[in-house]
C-alpha distance (Angstrom), angle and dihedral (degrees) to the residues before:
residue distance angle dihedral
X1 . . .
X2 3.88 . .
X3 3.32 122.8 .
X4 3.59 126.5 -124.2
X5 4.11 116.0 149.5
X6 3.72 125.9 116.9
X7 4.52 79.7 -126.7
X8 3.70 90.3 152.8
X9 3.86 82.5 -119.6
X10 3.50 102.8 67.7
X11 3.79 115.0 16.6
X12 3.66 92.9 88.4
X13 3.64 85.6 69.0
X14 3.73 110.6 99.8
X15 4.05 126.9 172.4
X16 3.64 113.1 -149.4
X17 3.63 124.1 -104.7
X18 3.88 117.3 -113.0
X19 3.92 89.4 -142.0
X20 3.89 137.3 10.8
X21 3.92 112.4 -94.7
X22 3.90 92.6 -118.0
X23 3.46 85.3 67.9
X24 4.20 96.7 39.7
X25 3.86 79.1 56.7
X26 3.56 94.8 40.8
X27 3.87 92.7 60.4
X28 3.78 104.3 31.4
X29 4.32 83.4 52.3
X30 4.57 83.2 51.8
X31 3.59 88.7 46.9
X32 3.91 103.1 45.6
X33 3.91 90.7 44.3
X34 4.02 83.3 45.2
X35 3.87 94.9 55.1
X36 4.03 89.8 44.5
X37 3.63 93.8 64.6
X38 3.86 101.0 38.0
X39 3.98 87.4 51.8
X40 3.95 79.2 40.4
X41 4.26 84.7 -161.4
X42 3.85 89.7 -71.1
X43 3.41 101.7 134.5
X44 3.77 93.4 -176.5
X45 3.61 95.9 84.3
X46 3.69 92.5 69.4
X47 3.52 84.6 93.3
X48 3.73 151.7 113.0
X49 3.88 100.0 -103.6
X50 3.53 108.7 72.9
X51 4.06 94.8 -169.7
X52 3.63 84.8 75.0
X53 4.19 85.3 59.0
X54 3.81 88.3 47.8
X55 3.88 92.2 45.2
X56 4.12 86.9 48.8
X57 4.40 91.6 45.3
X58 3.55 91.0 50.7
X59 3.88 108.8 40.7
X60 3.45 116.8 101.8
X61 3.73 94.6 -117.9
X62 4.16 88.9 69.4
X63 3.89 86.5 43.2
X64 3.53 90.3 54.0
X65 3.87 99.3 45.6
X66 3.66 91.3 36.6
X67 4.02 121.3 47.3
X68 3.75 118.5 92.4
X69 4.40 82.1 -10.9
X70 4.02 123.7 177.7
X71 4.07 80.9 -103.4
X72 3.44 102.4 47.1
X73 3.86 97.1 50.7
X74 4.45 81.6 46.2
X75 3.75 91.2 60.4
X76 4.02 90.3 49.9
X77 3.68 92.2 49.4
X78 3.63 89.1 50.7
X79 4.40 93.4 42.2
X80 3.61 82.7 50.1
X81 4.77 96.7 43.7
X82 4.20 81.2 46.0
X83 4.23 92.5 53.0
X84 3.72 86.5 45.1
X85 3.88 91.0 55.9
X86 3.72 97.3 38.5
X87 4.06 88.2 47.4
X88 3.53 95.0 53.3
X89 4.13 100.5 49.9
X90 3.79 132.0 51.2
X91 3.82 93.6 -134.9
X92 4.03 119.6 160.3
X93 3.78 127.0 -140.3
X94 3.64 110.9 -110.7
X95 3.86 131.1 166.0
X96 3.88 86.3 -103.9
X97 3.76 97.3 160.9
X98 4.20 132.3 10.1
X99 3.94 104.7 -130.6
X100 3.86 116.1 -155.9
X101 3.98 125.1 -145.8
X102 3.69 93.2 -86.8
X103 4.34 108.4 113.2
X104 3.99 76.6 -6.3
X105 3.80 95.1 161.6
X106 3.58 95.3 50.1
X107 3.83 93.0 46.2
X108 3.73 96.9 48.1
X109 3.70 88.0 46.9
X110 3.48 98.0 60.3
X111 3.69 95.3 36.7
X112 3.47 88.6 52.8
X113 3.66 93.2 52.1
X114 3.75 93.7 56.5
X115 3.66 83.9 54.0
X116 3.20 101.7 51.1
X117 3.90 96.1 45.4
X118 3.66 92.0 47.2
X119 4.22 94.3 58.8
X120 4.20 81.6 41.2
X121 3.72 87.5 50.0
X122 4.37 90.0 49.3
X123 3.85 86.7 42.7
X124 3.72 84.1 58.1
X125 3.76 99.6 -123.8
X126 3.41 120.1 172.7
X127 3.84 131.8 -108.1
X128 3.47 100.0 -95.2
X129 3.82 97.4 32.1
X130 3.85 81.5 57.7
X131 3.63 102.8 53.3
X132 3.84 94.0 50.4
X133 3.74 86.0 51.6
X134 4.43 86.3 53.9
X135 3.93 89.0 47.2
X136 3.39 91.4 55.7
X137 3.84 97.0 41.4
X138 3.45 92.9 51.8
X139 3.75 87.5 52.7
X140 3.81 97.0 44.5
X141 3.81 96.6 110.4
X142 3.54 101.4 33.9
X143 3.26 95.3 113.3
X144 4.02 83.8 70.8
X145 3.44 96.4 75.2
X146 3.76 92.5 78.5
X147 3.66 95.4 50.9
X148 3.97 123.9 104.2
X149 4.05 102.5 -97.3
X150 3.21 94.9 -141.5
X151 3.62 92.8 64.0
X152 3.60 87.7 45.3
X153 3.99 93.0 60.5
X154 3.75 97.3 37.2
X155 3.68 115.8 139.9
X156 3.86 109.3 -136.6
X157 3.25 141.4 3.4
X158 4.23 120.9 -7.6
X159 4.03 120.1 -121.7
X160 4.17 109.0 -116.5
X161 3.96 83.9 -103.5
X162 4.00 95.3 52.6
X163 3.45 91.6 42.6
X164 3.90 91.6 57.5
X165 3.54 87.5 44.8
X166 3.87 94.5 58.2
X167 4.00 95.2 38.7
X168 4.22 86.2 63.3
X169 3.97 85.5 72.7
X170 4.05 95.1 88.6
X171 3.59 84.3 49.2
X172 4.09 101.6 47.2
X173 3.40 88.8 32.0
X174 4.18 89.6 55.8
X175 4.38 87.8 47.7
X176 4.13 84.1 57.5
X177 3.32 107.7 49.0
X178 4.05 90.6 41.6
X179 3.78 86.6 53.5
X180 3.91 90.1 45.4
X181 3.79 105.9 45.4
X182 3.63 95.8 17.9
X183 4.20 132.6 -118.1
X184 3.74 123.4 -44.0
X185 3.38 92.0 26.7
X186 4.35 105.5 146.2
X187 4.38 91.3 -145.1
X188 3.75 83.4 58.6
X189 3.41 97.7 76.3
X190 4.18 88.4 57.6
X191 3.57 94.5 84.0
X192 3.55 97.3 37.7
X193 4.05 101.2 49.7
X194 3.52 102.3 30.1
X195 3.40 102.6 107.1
X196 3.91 101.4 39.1
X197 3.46 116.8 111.6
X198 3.79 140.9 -120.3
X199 4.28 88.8 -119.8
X200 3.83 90.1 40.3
X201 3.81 96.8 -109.8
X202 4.18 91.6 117.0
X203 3.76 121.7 90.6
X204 3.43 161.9 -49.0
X205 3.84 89.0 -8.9
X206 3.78 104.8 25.6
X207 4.38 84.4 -135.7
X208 3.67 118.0 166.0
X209 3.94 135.4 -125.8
X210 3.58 133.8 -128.7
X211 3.31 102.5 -126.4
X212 3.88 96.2 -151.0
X213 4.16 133.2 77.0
X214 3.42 115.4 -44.8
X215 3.91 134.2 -127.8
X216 3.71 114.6 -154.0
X217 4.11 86.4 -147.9
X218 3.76 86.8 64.5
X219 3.50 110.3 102.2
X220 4.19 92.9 -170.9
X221 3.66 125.6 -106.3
X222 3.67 116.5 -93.6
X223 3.57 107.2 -69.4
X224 3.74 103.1 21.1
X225 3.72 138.4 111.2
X226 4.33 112.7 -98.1
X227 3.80 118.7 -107.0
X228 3.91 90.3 -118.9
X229 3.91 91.5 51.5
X230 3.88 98.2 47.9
X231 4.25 80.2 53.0
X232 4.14 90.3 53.6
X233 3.85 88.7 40.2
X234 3.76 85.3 60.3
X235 3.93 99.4 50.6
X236 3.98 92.6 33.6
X237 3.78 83.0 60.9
X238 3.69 97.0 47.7
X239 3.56 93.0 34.6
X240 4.23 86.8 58.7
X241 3.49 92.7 53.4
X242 3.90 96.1 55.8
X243 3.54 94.0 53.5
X244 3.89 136.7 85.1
X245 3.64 116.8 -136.3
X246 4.39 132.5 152.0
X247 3.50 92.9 -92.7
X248 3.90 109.8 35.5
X249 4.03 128.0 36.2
X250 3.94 121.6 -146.9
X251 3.42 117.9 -101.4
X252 3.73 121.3 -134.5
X253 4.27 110.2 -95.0
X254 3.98 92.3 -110.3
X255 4.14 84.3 62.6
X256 3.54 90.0 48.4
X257 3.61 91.7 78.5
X258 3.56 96.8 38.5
X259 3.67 92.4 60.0
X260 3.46 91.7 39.7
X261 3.32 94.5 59.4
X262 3.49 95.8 44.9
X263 3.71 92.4 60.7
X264 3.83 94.2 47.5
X265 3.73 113.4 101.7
X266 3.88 99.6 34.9
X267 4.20 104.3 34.7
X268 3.65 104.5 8.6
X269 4.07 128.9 50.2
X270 3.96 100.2 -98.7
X271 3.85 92.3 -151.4
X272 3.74 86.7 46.0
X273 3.77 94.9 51.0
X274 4.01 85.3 38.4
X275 3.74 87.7 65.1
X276 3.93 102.5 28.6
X277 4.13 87.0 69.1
X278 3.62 98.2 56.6
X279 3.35 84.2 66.2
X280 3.76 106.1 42.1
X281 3.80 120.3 88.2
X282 3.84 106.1 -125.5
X283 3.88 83.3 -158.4
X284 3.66 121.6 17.3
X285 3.90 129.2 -171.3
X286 3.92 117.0 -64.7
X287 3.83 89.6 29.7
X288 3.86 115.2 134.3
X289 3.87 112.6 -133.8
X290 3.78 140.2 -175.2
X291 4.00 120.6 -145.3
X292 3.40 126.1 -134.3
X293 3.78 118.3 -167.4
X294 3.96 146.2 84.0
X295 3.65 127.0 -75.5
X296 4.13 97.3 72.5
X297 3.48 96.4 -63.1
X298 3.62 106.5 101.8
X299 3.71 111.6 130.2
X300 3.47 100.8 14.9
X301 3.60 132.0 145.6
X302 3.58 138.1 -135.8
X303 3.35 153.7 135.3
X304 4.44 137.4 -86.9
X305 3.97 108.1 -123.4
X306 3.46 85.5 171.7
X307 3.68 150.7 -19.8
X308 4.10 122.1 -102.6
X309 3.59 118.4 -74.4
X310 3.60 87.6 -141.6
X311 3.66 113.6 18.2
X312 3.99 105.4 29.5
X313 3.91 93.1 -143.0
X314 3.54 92.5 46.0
X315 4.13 86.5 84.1
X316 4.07 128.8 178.3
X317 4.07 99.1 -115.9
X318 4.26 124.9 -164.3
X319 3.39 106.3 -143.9
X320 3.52 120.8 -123.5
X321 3.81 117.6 171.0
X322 3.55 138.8 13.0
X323 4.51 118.9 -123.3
X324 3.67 86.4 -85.8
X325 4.03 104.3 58.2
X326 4.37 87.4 -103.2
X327 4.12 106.4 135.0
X328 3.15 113.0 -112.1
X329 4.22 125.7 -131.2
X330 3.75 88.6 -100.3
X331 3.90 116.2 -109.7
X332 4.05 138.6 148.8
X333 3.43 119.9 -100.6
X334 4.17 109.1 -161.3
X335 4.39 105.1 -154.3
X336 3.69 83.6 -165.9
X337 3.79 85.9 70.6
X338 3.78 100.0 43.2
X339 3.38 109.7 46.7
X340 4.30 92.6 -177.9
X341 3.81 89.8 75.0
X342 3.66 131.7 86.2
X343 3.81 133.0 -175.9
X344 3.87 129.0 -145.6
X345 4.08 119.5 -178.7
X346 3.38 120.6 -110.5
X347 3.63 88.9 -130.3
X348 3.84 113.2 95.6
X349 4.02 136.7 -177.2
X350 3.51 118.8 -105.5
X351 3.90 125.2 -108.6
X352 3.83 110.8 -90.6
X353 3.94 92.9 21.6
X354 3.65 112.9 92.1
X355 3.60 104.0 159.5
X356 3.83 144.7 -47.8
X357 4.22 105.3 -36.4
X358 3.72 129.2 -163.7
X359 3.65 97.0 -94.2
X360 3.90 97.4 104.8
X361 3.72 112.5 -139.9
X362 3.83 78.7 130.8
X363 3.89 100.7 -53.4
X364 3.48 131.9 120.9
């Protein structure tokens, strides 16, 4: 579990925010106004007949209201304000904060962003290269919008037909944002490749990765997946597993990496994933924990301050309990300095969900 209780033991425990919440506002304000005019108040196209979507993306009334709009050139100033924060700090990614399915798409958009523009920022990437790759993560699920909610939300597994349904949102998705910021445009391709694979078993296009680092100046060899996409693919996928929604749990941040991991080589970029851990904090501050290890502390619980200052899983824990529930006197326990002991969060997957799937619905 997370944290969060003014306890007088914990609630001094803060994890640091990836970006300031002038920006936070700044983008989820570009992305809102965004979504209004793409759905354009039709509510219609929240249907089951996706020709009606393609009729709406390509009419001249959406190419009117849409190209080079008031909201389009919003959500670029904010891609570009986020880049300038993430470029200027040294923050980690760390399971901070489990978000439920409530505003889901907007949430796992931004959070996705960050992601993604953290990895681009390790990769080196430059400023501009960077803020087409936020664009297009923030438009990754668009595409979404014009798919029947209730498929959306489902609990469980998808029929054939639904799951057709929801694998059209790369494509749809790719038809809006061409429409919106025009052809040629490199963060177009986010939407429409990220959720290809590296072995060419994703969708719409079945293209394949590389596999190896990535140069943003590589625009892909005919039939593979774009540098900026395989980057998205990465934080969409970690992004998925940190979020609660009716047919997937969160996993606790240690699994993260496992899964992660597991997936690298034949959906996600293995160098990619390679670097994106060194950068991800396996247990950030406010997670609970339970110690394994000699010396009478088997089994007990406690809670991250913060994360290693040289190894990031290596963490400085307060102790809160003893292996048989009893509080504890409260004192810090540094893993840097006792190598013996590991830590495992408390938070675990549930049966029957082992990790993002190829259903859509904003997995991977």
């Amino acid at each position: 579990m997370i944290f969060d209780v003014n306890d007088g033991v914990t609630d001094d425990i803060q994890a640091a925010e990836a970006i300031s919440e002038r920006v936070r506002f700044q983008i989820t304000a570009a992305l809102e106004n965004l979504h209004a005019m793409v759905r354009s108040g039709d509510e219609s196209l929240d249907t089951q007949r996706p020709e009606l979507v393609r009729k709406h993306l390509h009419s001249r009334e959406f190419a009117r209201q849409s190209g080079f709009s008031k909201p389009a050139y919003a959500l670029a100033d904010a891609a570009a304000a986020l880049v300038d924060e993430l470029r200027d700090s040294r923050v980690n990614l760390g399971l901070s904060q489990i978000r439920f399915y409530d505003n889901h798409l907007f949430e796992h958009s931004v959070s996705t962003t960050i992601a993604a523009t953290i990895l681009g920022r390790e990769l080196d990437w430059n400023k501009d290269t960077l803020i087409e790759l936020a664009v297009g993560s923030l438009m990754h699920d668009l595409g979404e919008i014009f798919i029947d909610r209730d498929i959306l939300a489902k609990p469980g597994e998808l029929t054939p037909e639904e799951l057709e349904l929801v694998k059209l949102h790369p494509q749809i998705g790719y038809e809006a944002v061409r429409q919106i910021f025009g052809p040629g445009t490199l963060s177009n391709h986010v939407p429409f490749q990220h959720h290809e694979r590296q072995d060419g078993t994703g969708y719409p296009r079945g293209l394949r990765g590389t596999n190896g680092t990535l140069s943003p100046s590589a625009r892909g060899l005919p039939g593979h997946i774009l540098p900026i996409a395989q980057v998205a693919a990465v934080a969409d996928a970690y992004d998925t597993l940190n979020s609660e929604n009716p047919y997937r749990q969160s996993v606790g941040p240690d699994k993260v990496a496992e899964i992660l991991a597991d997936m690298a080589g034949g959906k996600l970029n293995a160098a990619l994933v390679e670097r994106f851990l060194t950068v991800l904090e396996l247990y950030p501050p406010g997670t609970e924990v339970l110690l394994h290890g000699p010396g009478g502390l088997e089994g007990c619980v406690g809670v991250v301050v913060r994360c290693g200052l040289q190894d990031l899983s290596r963490a400085l824990v307060r102790m809160l309990y003893d292996g048989t529930g009893r509080k504890l006197k409260l004192f810090g326990l540094a893993l840097e300095d006792h190598t013996e002991l590991t830590i495992e969060s408390t938070l675990t997957l549930a049966m029957g969900a082992a990790g993002p799937t190829d259903q859509g619905r904003g997995a991977s």
